[in-house]
N, C-alpha and C positions, 0 to 999 in steps of 0.2 A: 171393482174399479169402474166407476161408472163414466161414459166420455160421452163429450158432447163437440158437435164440428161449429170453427168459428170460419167466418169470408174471410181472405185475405187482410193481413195486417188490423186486425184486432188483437190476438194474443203478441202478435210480432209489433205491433205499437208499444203496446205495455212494458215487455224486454228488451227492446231493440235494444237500449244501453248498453243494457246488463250482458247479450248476447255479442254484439256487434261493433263496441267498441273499439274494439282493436284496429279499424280501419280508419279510424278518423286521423291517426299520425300520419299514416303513408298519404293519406288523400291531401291533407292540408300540405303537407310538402310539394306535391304533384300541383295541388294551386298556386302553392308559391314560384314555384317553377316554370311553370306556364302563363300564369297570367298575373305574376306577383307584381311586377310596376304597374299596371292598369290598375289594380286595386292599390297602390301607394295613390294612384292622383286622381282617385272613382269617390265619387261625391254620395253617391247612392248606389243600392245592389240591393238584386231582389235573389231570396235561396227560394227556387222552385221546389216544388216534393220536398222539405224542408226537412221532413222527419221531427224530430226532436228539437230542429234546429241551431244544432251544434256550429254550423255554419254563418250564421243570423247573426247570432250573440257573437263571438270571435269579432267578428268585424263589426259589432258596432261597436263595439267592446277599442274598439281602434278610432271612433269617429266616424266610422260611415254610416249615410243613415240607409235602416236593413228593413226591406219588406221581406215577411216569410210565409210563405205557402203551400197549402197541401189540400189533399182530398178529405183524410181521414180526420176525425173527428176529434178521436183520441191522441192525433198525432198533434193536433193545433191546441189542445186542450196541455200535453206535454209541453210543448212548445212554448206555452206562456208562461207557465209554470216555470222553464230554466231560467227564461228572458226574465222574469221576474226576481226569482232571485240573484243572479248575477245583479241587479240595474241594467240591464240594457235596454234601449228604449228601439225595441225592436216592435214592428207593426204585424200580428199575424193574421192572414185572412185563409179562409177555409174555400178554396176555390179549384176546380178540376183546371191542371194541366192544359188542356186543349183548349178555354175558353176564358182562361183568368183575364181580371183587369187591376190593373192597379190605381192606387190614387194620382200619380204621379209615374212620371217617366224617367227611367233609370240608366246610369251609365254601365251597370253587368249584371245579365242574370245569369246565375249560377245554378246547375240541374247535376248534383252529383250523386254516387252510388248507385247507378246502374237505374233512375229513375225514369229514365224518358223508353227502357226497356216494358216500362209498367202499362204500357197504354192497351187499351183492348185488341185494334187491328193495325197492318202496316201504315195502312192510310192516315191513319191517326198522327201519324206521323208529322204530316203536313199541317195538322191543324195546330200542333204543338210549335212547330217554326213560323207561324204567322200570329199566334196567341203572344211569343216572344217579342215577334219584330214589333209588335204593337207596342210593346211596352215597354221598349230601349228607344232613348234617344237616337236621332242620327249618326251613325258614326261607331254608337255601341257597341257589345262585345257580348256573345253566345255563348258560353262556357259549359260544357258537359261531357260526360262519359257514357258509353254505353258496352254492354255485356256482348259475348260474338258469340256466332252458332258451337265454335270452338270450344266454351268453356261448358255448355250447357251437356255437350257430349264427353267432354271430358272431366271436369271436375266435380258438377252437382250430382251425376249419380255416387259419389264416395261420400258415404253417411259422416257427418258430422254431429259430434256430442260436446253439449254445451253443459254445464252446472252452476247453480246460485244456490241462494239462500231459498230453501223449498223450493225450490223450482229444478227441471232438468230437461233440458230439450233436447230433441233429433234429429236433423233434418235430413233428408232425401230426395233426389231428383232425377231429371234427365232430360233428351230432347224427345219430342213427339214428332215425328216427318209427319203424320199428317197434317197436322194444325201449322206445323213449322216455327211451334213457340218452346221453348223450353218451359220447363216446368217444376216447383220444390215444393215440399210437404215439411211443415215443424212438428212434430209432434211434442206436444209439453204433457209434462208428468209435475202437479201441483200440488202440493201439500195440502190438505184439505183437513185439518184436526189430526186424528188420528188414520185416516186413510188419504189415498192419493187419488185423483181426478187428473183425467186423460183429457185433454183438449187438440186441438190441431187447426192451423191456419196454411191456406195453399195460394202457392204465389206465382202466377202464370206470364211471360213476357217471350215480346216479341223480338224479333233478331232479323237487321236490318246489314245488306252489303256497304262496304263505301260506299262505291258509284250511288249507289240509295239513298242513301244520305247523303251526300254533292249533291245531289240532282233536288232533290227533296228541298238545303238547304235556298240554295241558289233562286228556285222558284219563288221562295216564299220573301225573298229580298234581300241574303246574304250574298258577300264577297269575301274575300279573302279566308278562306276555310285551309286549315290545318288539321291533320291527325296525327297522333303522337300514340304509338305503341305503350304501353304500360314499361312493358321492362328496356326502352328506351330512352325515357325518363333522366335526367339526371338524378337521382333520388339512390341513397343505399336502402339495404331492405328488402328488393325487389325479386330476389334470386326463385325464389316459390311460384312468381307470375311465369308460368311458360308464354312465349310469344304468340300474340293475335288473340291471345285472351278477353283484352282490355283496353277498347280503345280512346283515348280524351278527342276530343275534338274544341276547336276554337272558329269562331265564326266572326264574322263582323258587319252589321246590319250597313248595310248602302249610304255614302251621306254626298253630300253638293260635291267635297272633295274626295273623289276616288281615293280609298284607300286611307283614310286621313281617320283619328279614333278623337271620340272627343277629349279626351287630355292628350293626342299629340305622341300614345306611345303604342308599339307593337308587341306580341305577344312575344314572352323574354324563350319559350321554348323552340320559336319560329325554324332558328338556325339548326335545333337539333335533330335531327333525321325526323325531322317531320316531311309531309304528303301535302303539294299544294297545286293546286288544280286553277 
């Protein structure tokens, strides 16, 4: 069994579907939830870290016009590829996170799955909220999730077994206190003819407090910031998320009118035991 080690989201580009589907119901409800009238009267939306783009197509898929985003090569190359057959007339650019630009200026950009977890250092942080503000209109709307030191000690180190068609993945994890990032290992087992081929892709992210995030937000030209606990959610489903797991967060870039979004509406999960600073 011969194996060969891949960088992060190479093999896990390729399956992500196949592996990771499962989450795009709960998530899309969790966006309808939170920021579902904004995108009823959002003219444009950009899916940051885009993945596959599951995200991208769905709404354009509704009329809205959808920039989509990511690092990975393979991920924007997927990407096109669903936009494509769907028809969706989704725009993909291949750009980092922390420094993207868009053609245009957007009324949401949307950062889900645990993606803005992905950045190299905490500081990165800040370049990722100013990357954003740049590219939402006035008034705009931040939308994202992020992973907490919580799940990284509690749930990634319990191996997870995934199965396709040739294909069988592992993963495994946990938190490192010294780097203070958690950490997951896939290891895939690939059909290869008659024998199987060992691969593995490793996926390193960092874990940032509230207060880290406000502070972080706020600096870079956001107001009105919400966090919405996962299993606080209005959403069924949930019972599996133990609390502090998984937090959404909702932002709103600065405009002449305090407070005021450019379509005129607020985020629909505001009232529900959400955090607002």
């Amino acid at each position: 069994m011969p194996m060969s080690k891949a960088r992060g989201y190479n093999l896990l580009a390729h399956y992500y579907d196949m592996f990771f589907d499962n989450h795009k119901v709960v998530w899309g409800l969790a966006r309808q939830a939170l920021i579902g009238e904004m995108l009823d009267r959002a003219t444009s939306v950009c899916d940051l870290c885009c993945g596959t783009a599951n995200t991208a197509v769905e709404l354009a898929g509704k009329g809205i016009k959808a920039f989509a985003v990511d690092l990975s090569a393979t991920m924007c190359k997927l990407a096109r590829s669903k936009a494509q057959k769907a028809k969706a007339p989704v725009q993909v650019l291949r750009a980092d996170m922390r420094e993207f630009e868009l053609p245009e200026k957007v009324d949401i950009v949307i950062c889900e799955y645990d993606a803005v977890n992905h950045v190299p250092a905490k500081s990165d942080l800040g370049r990722v909220a100013r990357a954003v503000n740049r590219a939402l209109v006035p008034g705009g709307y931040f939308y994202f999730d992020v992973n907490t030191k919580s799940i990284y000690e509690q749930r990634w180190p319990v191996p997870y077994f995934g199965e396709g068609r040739d294909v069988l993945m592992v993963t495994h994890g946990g938190y490192d206190v010294q780097t203070d990032k958690g950490w997951l290992v896939a290891d895939f087992f690939i059909r290869d003819g008659r024998r199987w081929r060992r691969s593995k892709d490793r996926i390193d992210q960092v874990c940032w407090s509230d207060d880290e995030i406000r502070k972080t937000l706020q600096e870079a030209g956001f107001e009105n910031i919400q966090a919405v606990d996962i299993r606080d959610l209005p959403v069924e489903g949930l019972a599996s998320f133990p609390p502090g797991w998984i937090i959404f967060y909702v932002a709103q870039k600065a405009s002449n009118k305090r407070g005021s979004s450019p379509n005129g509406s607020s985020p629909n999960g505001s009232s529900r035991k959400s955090k607002e600073k």
